[in-house]
Backbone as ProteinMPNN parsed JSONL, in Angstrom:
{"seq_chain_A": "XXXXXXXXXXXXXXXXXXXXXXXXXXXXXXXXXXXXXXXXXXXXXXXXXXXXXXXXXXXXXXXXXXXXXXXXXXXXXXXXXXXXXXXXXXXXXXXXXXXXXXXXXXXXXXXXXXXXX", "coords_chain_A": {"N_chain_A": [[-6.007, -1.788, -21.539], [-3.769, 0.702, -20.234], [-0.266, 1.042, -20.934], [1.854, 3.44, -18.513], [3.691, 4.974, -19.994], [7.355, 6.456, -20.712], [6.397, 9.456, -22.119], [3.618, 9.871, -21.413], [4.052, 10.672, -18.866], [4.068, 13.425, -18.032], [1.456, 14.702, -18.853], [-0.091, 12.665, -17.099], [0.484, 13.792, -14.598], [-0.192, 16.698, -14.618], [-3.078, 16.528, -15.516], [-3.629, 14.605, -12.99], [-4.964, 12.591, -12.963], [-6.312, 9.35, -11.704], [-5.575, 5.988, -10.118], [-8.144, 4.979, -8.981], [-10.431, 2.782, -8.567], [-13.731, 2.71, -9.474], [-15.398, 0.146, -7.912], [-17.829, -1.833, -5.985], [-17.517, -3.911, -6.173], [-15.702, -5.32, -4.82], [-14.302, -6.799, -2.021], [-13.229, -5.579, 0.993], [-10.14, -6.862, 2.788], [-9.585, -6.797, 5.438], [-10.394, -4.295, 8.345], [-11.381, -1.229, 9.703], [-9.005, -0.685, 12.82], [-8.097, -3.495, 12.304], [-5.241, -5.805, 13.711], [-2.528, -5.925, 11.551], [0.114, -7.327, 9.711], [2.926, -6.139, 7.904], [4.247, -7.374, 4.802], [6.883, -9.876, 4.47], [8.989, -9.452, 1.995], [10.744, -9.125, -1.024], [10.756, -8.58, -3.96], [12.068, -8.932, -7.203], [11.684, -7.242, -8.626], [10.266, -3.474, -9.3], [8.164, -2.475, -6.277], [6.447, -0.904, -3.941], [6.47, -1.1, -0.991], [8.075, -0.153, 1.786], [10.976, -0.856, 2.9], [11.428, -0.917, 5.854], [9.137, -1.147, 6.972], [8.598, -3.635, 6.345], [7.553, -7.306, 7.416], [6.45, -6.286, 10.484], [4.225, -5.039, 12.705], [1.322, -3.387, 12.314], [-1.623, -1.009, 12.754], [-4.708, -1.193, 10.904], [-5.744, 1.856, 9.822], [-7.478, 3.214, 8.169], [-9.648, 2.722, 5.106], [-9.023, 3.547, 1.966], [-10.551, 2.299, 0.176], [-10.898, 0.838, -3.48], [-7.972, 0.178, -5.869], [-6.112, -0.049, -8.515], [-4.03, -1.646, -8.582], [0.245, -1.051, -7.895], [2.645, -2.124, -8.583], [2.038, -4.218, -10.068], [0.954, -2.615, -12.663], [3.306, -0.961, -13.067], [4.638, -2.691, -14.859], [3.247, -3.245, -16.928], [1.26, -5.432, -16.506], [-1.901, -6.922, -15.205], [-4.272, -5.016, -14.575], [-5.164, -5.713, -11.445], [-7.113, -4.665, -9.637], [-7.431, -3.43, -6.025], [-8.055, -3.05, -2.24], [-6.832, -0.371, -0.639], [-5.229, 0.631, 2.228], [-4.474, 2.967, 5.169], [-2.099, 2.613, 7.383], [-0.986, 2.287, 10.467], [2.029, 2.341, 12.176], [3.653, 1.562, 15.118], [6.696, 4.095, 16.687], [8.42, 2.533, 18.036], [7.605, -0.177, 17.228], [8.914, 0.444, 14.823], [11.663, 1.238, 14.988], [12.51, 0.132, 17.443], [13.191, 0.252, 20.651], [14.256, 2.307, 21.595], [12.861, 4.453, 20.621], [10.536, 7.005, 20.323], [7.851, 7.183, 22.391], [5.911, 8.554, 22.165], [5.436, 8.514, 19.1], [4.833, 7.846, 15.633], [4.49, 6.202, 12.371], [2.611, 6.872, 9.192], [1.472, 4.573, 6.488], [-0.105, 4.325, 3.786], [-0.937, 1.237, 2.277], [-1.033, -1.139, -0.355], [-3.362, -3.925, -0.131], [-2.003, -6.28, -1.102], [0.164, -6.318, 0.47], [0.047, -6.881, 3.068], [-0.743, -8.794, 5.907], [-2.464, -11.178, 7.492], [-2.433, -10.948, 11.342]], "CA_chain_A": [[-5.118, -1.4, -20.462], [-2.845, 1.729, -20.704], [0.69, 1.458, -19.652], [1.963, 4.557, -18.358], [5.273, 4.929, -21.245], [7.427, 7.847, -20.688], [5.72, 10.582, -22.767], [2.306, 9.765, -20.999], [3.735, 11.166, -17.441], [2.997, 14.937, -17.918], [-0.01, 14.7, -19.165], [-0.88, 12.205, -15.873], [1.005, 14.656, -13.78], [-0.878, 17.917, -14.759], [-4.488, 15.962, -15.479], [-3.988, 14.368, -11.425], [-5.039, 10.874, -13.06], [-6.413, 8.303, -10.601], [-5.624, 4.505, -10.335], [-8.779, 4.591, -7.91], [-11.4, 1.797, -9.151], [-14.717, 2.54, -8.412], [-16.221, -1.194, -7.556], [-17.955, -1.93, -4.959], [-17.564, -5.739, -5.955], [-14.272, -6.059, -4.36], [-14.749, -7.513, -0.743], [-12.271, -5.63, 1.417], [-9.836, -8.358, 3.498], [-9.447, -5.868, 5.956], [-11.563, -3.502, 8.245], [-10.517, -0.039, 10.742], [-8.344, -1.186, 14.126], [-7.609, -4.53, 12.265], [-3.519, -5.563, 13.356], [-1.913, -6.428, 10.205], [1.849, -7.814, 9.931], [3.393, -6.087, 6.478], [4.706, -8.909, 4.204], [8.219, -9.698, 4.301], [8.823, -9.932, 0.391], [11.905, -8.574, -1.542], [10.886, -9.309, -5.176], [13.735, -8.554, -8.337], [11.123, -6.3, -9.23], [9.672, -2.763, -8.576], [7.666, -2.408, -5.234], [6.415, 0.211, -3.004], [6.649, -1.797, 0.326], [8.78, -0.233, 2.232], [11.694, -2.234, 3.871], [11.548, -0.748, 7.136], [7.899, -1.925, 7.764], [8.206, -5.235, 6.289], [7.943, -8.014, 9.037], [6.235, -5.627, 11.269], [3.255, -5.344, 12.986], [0.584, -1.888, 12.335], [-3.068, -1.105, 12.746], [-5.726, -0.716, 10.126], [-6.456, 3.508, 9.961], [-8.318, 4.085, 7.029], [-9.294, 2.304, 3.52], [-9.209, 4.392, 1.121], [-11.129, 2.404, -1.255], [-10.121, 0.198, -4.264], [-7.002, 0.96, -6.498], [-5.158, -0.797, -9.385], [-2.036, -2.416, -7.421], [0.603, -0.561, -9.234], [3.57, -3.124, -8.699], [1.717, -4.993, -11.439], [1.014, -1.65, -13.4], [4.433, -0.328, -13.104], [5.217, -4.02, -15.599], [2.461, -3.478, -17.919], [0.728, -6.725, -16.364], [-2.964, -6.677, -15.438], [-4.422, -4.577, -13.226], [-5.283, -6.426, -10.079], [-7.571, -3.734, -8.458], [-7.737, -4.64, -4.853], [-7.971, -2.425, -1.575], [-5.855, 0.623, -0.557], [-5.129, 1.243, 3.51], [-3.468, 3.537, 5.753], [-1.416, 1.514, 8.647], [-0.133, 2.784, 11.878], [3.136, 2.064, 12.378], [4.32, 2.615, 16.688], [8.262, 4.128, 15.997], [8.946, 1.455, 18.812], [7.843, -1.274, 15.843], [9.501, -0.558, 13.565], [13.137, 1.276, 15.517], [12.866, -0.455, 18.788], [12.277, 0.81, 22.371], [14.524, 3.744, 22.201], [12.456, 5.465, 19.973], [9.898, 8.099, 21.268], [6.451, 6.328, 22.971], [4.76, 9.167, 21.069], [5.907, 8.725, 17.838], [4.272, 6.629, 14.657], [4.374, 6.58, 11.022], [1.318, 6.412, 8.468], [1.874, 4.511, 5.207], [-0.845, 3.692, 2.348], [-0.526, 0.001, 1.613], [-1.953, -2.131, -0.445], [-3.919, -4.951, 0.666], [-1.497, -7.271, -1.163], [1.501, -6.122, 0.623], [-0.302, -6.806, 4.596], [-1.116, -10.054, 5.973], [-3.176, -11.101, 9.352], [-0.909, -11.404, 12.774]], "C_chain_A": [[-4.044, -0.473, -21.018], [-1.907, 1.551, -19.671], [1.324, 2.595, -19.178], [3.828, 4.836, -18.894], [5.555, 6.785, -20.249], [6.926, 9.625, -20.851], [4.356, 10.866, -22.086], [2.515, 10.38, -19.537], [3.059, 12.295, -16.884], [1.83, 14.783, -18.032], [-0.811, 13.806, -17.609], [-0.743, 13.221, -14.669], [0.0, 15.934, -13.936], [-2.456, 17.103, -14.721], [-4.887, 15.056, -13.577], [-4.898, 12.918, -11.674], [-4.909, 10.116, -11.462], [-6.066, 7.181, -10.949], [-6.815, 3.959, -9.732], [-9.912, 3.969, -9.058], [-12.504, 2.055, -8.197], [-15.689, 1.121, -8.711], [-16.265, -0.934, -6.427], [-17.656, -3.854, -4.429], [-16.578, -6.3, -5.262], [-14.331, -5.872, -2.73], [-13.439, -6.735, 0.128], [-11.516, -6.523, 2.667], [-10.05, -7.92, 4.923], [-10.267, -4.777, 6.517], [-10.37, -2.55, 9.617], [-10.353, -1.158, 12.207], [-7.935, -2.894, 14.0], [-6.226, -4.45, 12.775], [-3.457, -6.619, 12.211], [-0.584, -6.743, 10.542], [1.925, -7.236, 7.98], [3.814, -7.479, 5.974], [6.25, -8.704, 4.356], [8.867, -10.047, 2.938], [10.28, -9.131, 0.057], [11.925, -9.239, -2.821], [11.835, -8.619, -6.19], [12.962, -6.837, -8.816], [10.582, -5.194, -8.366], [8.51, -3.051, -7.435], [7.418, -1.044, -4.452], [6.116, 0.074, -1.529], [7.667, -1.013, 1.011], [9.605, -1.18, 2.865], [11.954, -2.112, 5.203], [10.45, -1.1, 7.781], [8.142, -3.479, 7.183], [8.696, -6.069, 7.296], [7.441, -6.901, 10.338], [4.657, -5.216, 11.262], [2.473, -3.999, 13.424], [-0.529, -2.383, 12.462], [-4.015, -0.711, 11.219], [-6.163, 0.765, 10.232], [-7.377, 3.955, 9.185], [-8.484, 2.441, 6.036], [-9.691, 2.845, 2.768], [-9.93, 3.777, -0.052], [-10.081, 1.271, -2.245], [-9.33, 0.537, -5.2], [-6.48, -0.407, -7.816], [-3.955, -1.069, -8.783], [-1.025, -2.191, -8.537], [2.127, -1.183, -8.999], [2.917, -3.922, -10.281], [1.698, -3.829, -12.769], [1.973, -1.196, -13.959], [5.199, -1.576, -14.44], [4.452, -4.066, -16.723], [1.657, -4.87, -17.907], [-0.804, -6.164, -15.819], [-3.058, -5.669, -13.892], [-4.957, -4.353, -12.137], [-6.394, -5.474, -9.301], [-7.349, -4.396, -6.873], [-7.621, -2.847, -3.788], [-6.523, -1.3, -1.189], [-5.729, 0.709, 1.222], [-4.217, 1.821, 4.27], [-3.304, 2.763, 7.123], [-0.889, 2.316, 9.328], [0.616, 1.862, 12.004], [3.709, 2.514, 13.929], [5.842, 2.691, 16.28], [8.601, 2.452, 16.742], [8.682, 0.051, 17.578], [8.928, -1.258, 15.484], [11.097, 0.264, 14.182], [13.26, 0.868, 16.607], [12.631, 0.256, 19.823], [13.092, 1.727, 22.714], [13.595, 5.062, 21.201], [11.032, 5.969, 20.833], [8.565, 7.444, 21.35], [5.311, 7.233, 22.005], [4.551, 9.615, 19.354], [5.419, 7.525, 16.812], [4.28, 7.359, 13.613], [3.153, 5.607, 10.403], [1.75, 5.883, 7.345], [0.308, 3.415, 4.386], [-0.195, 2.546, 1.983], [-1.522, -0.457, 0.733], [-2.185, -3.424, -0.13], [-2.754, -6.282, -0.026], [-0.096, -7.631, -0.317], [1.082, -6.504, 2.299], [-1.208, -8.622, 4.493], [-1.51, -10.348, 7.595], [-2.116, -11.706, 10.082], [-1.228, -12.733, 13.266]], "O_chain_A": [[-3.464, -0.734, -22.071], [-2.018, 1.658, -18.45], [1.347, 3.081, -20.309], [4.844, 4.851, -18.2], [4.875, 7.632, -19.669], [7.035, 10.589, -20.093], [3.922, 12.016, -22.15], [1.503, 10.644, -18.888], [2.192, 12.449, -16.023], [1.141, 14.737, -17.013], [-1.863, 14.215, -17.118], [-1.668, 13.451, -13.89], [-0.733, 15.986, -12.948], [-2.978, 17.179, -13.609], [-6.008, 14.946, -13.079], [-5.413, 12.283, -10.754], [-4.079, 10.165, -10.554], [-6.133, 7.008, -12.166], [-6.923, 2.733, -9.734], [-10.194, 4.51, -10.128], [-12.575, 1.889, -6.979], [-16.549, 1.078, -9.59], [-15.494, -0.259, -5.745], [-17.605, -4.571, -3.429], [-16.48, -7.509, -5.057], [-14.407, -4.73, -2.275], [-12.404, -7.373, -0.065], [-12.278, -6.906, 3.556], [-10.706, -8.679, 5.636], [-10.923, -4.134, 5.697], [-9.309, -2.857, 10.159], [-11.125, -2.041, 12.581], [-7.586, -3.575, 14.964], [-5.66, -3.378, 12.561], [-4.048, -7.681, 12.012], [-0.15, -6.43, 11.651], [1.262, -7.716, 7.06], [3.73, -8.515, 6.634], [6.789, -7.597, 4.366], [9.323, -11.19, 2.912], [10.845, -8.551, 0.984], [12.692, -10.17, -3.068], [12.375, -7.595, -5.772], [13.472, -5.773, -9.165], [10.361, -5.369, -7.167], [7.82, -4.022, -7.747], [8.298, -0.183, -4.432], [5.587, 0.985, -0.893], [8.673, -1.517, 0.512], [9.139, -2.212, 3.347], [12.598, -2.975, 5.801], [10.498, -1.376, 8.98], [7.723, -4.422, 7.855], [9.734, -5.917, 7.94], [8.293, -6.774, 11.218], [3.962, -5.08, 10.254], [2.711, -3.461, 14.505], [-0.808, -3.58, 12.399], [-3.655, 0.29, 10.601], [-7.194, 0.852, 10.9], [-8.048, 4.96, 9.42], [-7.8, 1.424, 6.146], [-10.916, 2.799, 2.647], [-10.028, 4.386, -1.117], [-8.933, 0.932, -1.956], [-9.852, 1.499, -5.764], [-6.664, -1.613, -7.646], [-2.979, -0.325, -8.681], [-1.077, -2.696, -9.658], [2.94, -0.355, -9.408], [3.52, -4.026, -11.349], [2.341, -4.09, -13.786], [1.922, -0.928, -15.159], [6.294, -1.258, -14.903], [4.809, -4.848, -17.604], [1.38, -5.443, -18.961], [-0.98, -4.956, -15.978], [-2.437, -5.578, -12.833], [-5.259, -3.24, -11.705], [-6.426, -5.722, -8.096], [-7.149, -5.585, -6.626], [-7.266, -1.783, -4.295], [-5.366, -1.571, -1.513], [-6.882, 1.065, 1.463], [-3.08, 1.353, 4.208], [-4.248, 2.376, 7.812], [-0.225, 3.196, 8.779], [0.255, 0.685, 11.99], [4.175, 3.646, 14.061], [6.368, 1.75, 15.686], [8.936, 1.454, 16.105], [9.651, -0.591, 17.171], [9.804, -2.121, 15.537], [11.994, -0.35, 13.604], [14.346, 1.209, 17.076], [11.641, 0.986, 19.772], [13.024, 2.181, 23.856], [13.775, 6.28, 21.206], [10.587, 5.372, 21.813], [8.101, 7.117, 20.258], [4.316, 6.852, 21.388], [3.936, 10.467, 18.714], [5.597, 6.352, 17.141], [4.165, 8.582, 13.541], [2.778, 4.467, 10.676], [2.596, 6.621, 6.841], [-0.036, 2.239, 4.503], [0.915, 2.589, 1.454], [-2.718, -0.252, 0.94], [-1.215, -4.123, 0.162], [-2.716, -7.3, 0.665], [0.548, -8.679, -0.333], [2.108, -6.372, 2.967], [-1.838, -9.262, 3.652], [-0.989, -9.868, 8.602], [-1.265, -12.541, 9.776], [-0.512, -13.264, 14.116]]}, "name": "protein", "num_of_chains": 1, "seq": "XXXXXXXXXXXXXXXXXXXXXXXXXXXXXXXXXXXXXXXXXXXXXXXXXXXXXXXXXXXXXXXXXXXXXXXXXXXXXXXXXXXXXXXXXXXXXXXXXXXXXXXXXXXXXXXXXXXXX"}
C-alpha cells in the first residue's frame, strides 16, 4: 500500500493516477433511482462528506464503479475499496422550500458515506 506523502503529489497530479479498483467481486449496496439518506457523521478526522447533504435524502444517478475509500487512504489505513455513486440532491432538500423547484446538486459519494431511507 502506497501512501500518497507530500513529494508523491506531482507526479499523481501530472500522471492523472486512479484510486479506481477494477473488481468485479465487490457486490454494489446500491443500484440507479435507489433513495439514499447521506450519513450524518462528523468524525475528528478528514472526510469528504459534505455537511450540507448529511441527514438528507438523494437519488442513486450513476455508479461509477469501485474505488479505494479515500477517508481511510488520506490516514495511511487500508484501503477499503467499495462503490463510488453520483446522488441527486433536490435544492429544496437540502435549502428548504424557498429554493428553486428546478434546481439540484450532483455529488460523488461513497457507498460508505449513504445509508437506505
Amino acid at each position: 500500500m502506497t501512501v500518497l506523502t507530500l513529494d508523491l503529489v506531482p507526479i499523481v497530479v501530472r500522471t492523472g493516477a486512479s484510486s479506481r479498483v477494477s473488481t468485479e467481486e465487490i457486490t454494489p449496496r446500491f443500484k440507479v433511482g435507489d433513495r439514499i439518506r447521506a450519513r450524518n457523521m462528523n468524525p475528528a478526522t478528514h472526510t469528504r462528506l459534505p455537511r450540507y447533504v448529511r441527514s438528507r435524502v438523494g437519488i442513486v444517478v450513476m455508479d461509477h464503479g469501485v474505488f479505494t475509500f479515500a477517508d481511510t487512504m488520506a490516514h495511511g489505513s487500508i484501503p477499503s475499496p467499495q462503490h463510488v455513486y453520483n446522488i441527486r440532491f433536490e435544492a429544496s432538500e437540502l435549502w428548504g422550500d424557498g429554493a428553486s423547484a428546478q434546481d439540484c446538486v450532483h455529488i460523488d459519494l461513497w457507498e460508505n458515506y449513504l445509508e437506505d431511507v
